[in-house]
One Martini backbone bead per residue (centre of mass of N, CA, C, O) as a GRO file, in nm:
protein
   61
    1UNK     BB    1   9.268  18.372  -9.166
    2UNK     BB    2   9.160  18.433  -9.457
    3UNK     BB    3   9.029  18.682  -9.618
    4UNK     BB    4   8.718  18.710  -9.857
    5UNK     BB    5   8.557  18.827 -10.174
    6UNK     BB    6   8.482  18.523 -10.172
    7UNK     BB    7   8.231  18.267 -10.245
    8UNK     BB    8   8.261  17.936 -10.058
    9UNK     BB    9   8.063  17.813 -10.240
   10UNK     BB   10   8.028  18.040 -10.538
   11UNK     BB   11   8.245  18.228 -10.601
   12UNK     BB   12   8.143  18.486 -10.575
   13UNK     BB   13   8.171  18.880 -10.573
   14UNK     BB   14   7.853  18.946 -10.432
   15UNK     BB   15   7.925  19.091 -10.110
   16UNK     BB   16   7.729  19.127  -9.798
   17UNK     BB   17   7.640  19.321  -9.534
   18UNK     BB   18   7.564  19.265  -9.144
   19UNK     BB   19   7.343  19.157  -8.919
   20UNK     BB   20   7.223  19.044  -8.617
   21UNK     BB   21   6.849  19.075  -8.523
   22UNK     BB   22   6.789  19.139  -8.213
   23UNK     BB   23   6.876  18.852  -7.981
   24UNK     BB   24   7.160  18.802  -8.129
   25UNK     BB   25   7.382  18.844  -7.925
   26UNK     BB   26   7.690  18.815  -7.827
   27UNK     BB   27   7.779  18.621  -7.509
   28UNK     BB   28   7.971  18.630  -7.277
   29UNK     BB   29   8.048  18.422  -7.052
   30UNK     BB   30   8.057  18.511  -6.737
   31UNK     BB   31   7.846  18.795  -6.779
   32UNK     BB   32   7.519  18.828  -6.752
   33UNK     BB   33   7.503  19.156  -6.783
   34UNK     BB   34   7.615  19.192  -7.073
   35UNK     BB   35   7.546  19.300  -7.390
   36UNK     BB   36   7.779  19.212  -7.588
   37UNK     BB   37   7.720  19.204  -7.954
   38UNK     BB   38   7.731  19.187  -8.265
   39UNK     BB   39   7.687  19.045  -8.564
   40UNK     BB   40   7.892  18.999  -8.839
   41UNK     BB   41   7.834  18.995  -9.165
   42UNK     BB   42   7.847  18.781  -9.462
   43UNK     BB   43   7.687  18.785  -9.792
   44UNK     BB   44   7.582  18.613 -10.032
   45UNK     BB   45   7.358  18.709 -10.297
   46UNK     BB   46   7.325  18.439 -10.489
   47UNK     BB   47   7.292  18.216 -10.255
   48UNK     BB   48   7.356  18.299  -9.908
   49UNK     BB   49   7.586  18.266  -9.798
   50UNK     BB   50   7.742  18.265  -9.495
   51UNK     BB   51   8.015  18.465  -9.369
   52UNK     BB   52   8.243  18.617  -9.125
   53UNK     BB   53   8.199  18.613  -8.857
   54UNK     BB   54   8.193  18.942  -8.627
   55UNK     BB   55   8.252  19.141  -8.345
   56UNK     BB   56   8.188  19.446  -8.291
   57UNK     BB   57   8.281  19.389  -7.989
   58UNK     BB   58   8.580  19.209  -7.845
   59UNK     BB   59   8.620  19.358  -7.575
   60UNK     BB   60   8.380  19.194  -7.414
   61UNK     BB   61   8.592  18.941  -7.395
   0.00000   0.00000   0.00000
């Protein structure tokens, strides 16, 4: 996947990032003790579309 600083819904290049907060983590498949991730977004500022969700720490899965 190409990666994009522009956004896919309405052309914008005002992009920002952030992250899902509270329970909102990323959790592997049969590891129910392990903590998961955060999970990383890009978010056009303009319309609000969310796109490029990314694990901030992909070695947990």
């Amino acid at each position: 996947m190409i990666r994009t600083d522009k956004c896919p819904n309405c052309g914008s290049l005002d992009i920002g990032k952030g992250y899902w907060s509270g329970y909102a983590a990323l959790m592997p498949l049969g590891k129910p003790l392990s903590m998961g991730s955060k999970v990383i977004v890009r978010v056009c500022r303009e319309c609000g579309h969310i796109f490029d969700l990314q694990a901030e720490k992909p070695e947990k899965f």
